[in-house]
C-alpha positions in Angstrom: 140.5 91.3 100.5 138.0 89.0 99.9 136.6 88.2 96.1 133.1 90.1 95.2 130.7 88.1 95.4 127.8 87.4 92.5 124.4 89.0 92.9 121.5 86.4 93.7 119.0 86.3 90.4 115.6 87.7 91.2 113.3 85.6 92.3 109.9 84.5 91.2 107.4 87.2 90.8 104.5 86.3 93.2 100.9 86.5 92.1 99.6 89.6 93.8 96.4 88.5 96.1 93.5 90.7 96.2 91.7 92.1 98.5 88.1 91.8 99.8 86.0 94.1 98.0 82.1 95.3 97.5 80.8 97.7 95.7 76.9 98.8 95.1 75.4 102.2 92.6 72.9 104.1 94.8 70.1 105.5 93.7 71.4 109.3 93.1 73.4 106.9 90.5 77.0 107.4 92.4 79.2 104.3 92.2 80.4 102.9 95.3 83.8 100.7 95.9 85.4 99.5 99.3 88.2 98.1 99.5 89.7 96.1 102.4 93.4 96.7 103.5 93.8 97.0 107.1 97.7 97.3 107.3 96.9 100.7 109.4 93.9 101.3 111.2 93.2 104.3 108.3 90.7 104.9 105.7 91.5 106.7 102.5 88.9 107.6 100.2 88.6 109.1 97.0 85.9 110.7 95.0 85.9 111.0 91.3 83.6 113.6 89.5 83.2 114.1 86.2 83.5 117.3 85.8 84.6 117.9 82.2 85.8 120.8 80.4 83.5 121.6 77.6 85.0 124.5 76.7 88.0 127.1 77.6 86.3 129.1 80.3 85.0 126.2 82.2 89.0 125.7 83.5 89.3 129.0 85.2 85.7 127.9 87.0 86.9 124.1 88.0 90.2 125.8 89.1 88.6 127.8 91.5 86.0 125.3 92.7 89.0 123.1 93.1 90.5 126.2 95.3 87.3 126.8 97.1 84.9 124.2 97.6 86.1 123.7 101.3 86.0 127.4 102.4 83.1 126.5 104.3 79.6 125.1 104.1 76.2 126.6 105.4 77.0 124.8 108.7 80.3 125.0 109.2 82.6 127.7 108.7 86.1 126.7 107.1 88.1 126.7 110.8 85.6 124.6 112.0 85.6 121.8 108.9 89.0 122.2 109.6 88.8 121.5 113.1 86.1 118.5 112.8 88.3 116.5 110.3 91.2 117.2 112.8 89.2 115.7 115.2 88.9 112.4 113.6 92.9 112.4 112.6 92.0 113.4 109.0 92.2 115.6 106.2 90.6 116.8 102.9 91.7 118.2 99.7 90.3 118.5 96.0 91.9 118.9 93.1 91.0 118.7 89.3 92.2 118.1 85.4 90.3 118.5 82.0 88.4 115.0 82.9 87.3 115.1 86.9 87.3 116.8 89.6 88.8 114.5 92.4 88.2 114.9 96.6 90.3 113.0 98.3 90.4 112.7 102.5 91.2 110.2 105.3 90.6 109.8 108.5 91.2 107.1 111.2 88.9 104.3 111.1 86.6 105.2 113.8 86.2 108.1 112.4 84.8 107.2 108.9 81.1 108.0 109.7 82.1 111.4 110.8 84.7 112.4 108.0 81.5 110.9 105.5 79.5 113.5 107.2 81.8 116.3 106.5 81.7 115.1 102.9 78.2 114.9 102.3 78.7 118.9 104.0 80.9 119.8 101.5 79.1 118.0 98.7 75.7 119.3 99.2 76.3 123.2 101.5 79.5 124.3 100.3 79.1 128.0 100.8 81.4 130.4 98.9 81.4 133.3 100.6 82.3 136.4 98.7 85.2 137.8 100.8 87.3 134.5 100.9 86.9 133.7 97.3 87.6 137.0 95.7 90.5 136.6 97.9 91.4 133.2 96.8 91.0 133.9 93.4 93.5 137.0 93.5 95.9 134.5 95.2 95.6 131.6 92.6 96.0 134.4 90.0 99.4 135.9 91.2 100.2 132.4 92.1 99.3 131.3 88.1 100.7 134.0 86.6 104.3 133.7 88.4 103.3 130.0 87.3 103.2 130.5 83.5 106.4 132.9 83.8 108.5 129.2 84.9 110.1 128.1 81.1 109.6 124.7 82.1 105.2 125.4 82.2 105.9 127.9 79.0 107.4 124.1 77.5 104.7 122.4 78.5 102.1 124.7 77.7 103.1 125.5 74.1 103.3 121.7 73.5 99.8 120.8 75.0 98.5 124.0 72.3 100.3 122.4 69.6 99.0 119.6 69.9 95.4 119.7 70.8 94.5 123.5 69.8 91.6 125.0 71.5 90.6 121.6 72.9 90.2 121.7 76.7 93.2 119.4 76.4 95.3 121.7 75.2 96.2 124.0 77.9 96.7 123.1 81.9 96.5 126.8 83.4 93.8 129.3 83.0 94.8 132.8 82.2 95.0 135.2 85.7 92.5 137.6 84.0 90.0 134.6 83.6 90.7 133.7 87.0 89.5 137.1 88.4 86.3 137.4 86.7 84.8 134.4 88.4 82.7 135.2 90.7 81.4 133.8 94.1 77.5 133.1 92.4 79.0 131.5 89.1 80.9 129.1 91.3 78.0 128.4 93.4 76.0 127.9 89.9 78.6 125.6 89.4 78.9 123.5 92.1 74.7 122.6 91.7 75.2 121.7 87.8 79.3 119.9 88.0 79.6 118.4 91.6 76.5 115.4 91.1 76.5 112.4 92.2 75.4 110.8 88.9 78.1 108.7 87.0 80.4 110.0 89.7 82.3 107.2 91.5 83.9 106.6 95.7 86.4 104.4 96.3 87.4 103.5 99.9 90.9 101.7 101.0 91.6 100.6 104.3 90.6 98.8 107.8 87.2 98.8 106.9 84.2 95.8 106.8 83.4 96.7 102.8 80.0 95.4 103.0 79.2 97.4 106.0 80.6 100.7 104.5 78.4 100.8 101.5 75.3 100.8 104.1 77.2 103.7 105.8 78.1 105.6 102.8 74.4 105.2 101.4 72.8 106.6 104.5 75.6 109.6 105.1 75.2 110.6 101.3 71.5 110.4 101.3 71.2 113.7 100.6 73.7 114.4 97.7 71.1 113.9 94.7 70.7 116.3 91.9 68.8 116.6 88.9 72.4 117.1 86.9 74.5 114.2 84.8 78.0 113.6 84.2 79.9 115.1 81.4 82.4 114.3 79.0 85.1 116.3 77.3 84.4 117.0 73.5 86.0 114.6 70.9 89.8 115.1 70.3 91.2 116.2 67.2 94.1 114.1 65.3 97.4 115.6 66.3 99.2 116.5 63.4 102.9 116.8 64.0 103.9 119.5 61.7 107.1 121.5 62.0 108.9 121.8 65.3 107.7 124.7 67.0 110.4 127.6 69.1 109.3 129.6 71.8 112.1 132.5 71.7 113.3 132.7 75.3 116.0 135.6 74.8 119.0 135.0 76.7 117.9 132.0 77.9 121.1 129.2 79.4 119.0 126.1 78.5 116.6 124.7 76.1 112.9 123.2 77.6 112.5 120.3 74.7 109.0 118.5 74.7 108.1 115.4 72.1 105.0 113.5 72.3 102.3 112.2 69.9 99.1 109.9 70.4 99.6 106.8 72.8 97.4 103.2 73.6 94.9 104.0 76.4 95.4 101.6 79.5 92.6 99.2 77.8 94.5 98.4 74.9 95.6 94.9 74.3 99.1 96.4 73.2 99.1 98.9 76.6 101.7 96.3 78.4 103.7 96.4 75.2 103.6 100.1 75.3 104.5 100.7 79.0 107.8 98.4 78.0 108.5 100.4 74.9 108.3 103.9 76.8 109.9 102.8 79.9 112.7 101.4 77.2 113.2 104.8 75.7 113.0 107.5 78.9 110.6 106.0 81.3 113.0 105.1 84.2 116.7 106.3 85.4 117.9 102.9 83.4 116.3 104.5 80.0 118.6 104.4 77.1 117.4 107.9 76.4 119.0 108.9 80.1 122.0 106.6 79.7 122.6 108.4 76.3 122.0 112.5 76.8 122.8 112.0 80.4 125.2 109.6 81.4 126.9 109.5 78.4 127.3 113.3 77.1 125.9 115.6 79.7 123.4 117.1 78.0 120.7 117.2 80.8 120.4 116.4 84.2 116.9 114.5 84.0 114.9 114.0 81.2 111.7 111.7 80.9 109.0 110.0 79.1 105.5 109.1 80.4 102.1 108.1 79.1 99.4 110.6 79.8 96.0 109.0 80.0 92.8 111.1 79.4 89.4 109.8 79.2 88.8 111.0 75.6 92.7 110.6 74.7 96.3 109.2 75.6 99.4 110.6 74.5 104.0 109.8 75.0 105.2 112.7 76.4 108.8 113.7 76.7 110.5 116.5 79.0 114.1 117.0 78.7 115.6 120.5 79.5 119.5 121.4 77.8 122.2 123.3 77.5 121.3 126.2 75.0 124.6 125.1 73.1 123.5 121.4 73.0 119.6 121.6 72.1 120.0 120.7 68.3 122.4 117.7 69.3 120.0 116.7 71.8 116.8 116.8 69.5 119.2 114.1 67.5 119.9 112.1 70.2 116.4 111.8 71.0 115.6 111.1 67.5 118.0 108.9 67.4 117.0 107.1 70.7 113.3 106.7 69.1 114.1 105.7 65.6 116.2 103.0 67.5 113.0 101.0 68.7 111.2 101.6 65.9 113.1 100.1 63.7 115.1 97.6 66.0 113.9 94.9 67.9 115.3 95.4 71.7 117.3 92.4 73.3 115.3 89.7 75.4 117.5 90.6 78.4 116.6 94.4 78.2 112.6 93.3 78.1 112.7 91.1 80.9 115.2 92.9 83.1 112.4 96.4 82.4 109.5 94.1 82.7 110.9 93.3 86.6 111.5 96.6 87.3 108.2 97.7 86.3 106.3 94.9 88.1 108.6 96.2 91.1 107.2 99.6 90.5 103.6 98.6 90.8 104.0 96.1 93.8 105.5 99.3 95.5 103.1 102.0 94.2 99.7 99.7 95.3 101.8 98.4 98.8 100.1 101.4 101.0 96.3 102.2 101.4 96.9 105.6 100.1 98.7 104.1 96.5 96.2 101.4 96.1 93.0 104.2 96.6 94.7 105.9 93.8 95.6 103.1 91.5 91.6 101.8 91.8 90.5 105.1 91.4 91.8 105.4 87.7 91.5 101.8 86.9 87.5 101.7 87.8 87.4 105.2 85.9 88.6 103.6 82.6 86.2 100.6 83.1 88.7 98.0 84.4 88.9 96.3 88.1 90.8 95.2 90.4 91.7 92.2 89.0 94.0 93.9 86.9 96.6 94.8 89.5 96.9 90.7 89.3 96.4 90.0 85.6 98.8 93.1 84.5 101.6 91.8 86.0 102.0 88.5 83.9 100.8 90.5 80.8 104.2 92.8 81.7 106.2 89.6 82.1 105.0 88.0 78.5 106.1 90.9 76.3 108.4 89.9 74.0 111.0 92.2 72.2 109.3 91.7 68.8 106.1 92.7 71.2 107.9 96.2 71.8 109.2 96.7 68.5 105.6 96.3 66.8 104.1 98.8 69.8 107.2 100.7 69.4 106.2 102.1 65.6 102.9 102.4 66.6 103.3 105.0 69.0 106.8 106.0 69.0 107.8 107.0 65.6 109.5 110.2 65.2 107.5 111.5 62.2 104.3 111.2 64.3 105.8 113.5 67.2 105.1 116.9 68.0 107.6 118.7 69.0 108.4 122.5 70.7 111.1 124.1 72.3 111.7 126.8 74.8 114.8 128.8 74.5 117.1 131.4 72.9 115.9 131.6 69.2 119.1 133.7 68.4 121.3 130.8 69.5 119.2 127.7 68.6 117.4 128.7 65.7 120.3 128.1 62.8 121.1 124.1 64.3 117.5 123.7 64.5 116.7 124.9 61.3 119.5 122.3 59.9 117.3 119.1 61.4 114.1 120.3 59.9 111.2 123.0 59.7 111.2 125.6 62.4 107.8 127.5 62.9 108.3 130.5 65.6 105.1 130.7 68.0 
């Protein structure tokens, strides 16, 4: 048998070289980026709305326009926008959060002037007719309540309200009842004052001449130009982390355990710091948190830590879902896990070997026309540019572990979390009650 052999160290990171780009506002005020990457003879595009929630009934109305805008337009019916993005090997979709409402389509290259025209369609005739949106709002409504039935979304929800109260932040899912009473005019009504062109911003990725796109983009959108503005969800309150608060699940096998509190937004000096610091404590497979409550005792299968970035506010979150039997030993192992870097500086090893794998992570995430469209989309959104995706790199790499340990008790410190849990009060009440305050919901 022959003797193992030693793994090669890594290499060099390379700077990342950017691509050609131009970009020009138009005069309906609608922010124009292309992007050149022609790896694939494909265009990917992606248009950002700001659509904000103001208050709680506007999410049951952006939900639906979300479900609805391409039901049809006053030209086409939905089977033939369908068939006319088909024809030019594309497709289109929307979706939407508490911040924007996002379409996002594709379409071979030689087909970018058409799939543009089906765009400015949807932007300026989508129809909603009656019949297909009372029926997609009693679908989305069965489908949201069988939703908000799932523990792990009860988890989630119950930590979101916690934390942000009857900010549009604080809830993700409409009620089915609110779904039902919009109607086919209040979307319409919608669509004319929420889907403008105003502060709204296209970004285009692919085998494309940049300059020449923005003359094509600026004739085919010609027409999409309203009298309305962008909008911009209210102020956010402080969280305040108060007691930990239980969901009773009766019967319930496991425990749905979610932590966060406030976080650096992605302009911060300290957000490099902060990206090492989560990804330290739950961020990747490699996390102490997983090598501790999963590796090491079994308690979970998969939990995880993330940054959440909202344009008004950024928060740590943490989903990890137990063993009933193990939830209060779990809460102390993640407690444990936090009050480690906050009180510890982490070794020079662990930074730099985390700092590779996250410079890995966005080399691979921004390698394909379709993650690079997405990555400019929320980096132009928060005011940055693409010569981030170069700079953020070394910035990763420069962290140092008295870097993470200063970010680290700015943003991870357990008495700043909030904290719920989903599960059998009869069972996990007692243990939890011995760590701390316990406040049913």
């Amino acid at each position: 048998m022959s003797a193992p052999r030693t793994v090669p160290a890594l290499g060099r990171v390379r700077t990342a070289a950017l691509p050609t780009v131009a970009e020009r506002v138009l005069p309906s005020g609608l922010r124009v980026v292309a992007v050149r990457r022609p790896s694939v003879p494909v265009v990917h595009l992606r248009l950002r709305i700001p659509t904000a929630l103001r208050r709680g009934t506007d999410l049951a109305r952006v939900r639906l326009l979300e479900r609805t805008m391409l039901l049809g337009t006053a030209d086409r019916s939905q089977a033939e926008l369908a068939e006319a993005l088909q024809r030019v090997g594309g497709s289109m979709r929307v979706s939407s959060d508490s911040d924007r409402l996002l379409v996002a389509a594709e379409s071979l290259a030689g087909g970018l002037p058409a799939l543009l025209g089906l765009l400015a369609d949807v932007l300026t005739g989508a129809a909603y007719p009656r019949a297909q949106v009372e029926g997609e709002a009693a679908r989305l409504a069965d489908q949201t309540r069988r939703v908000l039935s799932q523990p792990g979304v009860v988890a989630d929800e119950a930590w979101l309200a916690q934390a942000f109260g009857a900010h549009p932040y604080g809830r993700e899912y409409p009620s089915p009842d609110e779904l039902l009473a919009v109607s086919p005019g209040t979307l319409r009504s919608a669509h004319r004052r929420r889907i403008v062109p105003e502060g709204s911003l296209l970004v285009l990725v692919g085998d494309l001449s940049p300059a020449r796109v923005l003359d094509r983009v600026q004739k085919e959108l010609a027409g999409w130009d309203t009298d309305g503005g962008p909008s911009q969800v209210p102020k956010v309150p402080a969280i305040e982390p108060g007691p930990l608060v239980l969901v009773d699940r009766p019967g319930a096998v496991q425990s749905n355990l979610r932590l966060g509190g406030p976080a650096l937004a992605r302009t911060d000096p300290d957000y490099a710091a902060q990206e090492l610091a989560n990804a330290l404590f739950g961020g990747y497979f490699s996390s102490r948190l997983v090598m501790n409550i999963r590796e090491d005792k079994g308690y979970t299968y998969s939990p995880h830590s993330s940054v959440q970035q909202g344009s008004r506010a950024s928060f740590l979150f943490l989903q990890a879902d137990v063993a009933t039997e193990v939830t209060a030993p779990a809460l102390v192992e993640v407690g444990y896990e936090l009050g480690r870097l906050v009180t510890l500086a982490p070794g020079k090893d662990e930074v730099a070997d985390t700092a590779q794998y996250l410079v890995g992570a966005l080399a691979l995430a921004t390698s394909t026309q379709a993650g690079l469209v997405g990555a400019l989309t929320g980096l132009l959104a928060d005011g940055l540019d693409v010569s981030w995706l170069r700079e953020y790199p070394r910035r990763l790499l420069a962290v140092t572990p008295e870097d993470v340990l200063s970010v680290s008790q700015r943003v991870l410190a357990p008495a700043g979390m909030v904290t719920t849990v989903v599960g059998d009060a009869s069972s996990v009440e007692g243990p939890l009650s011995a760590l701390g305050e316990v406040a049913r919901a």
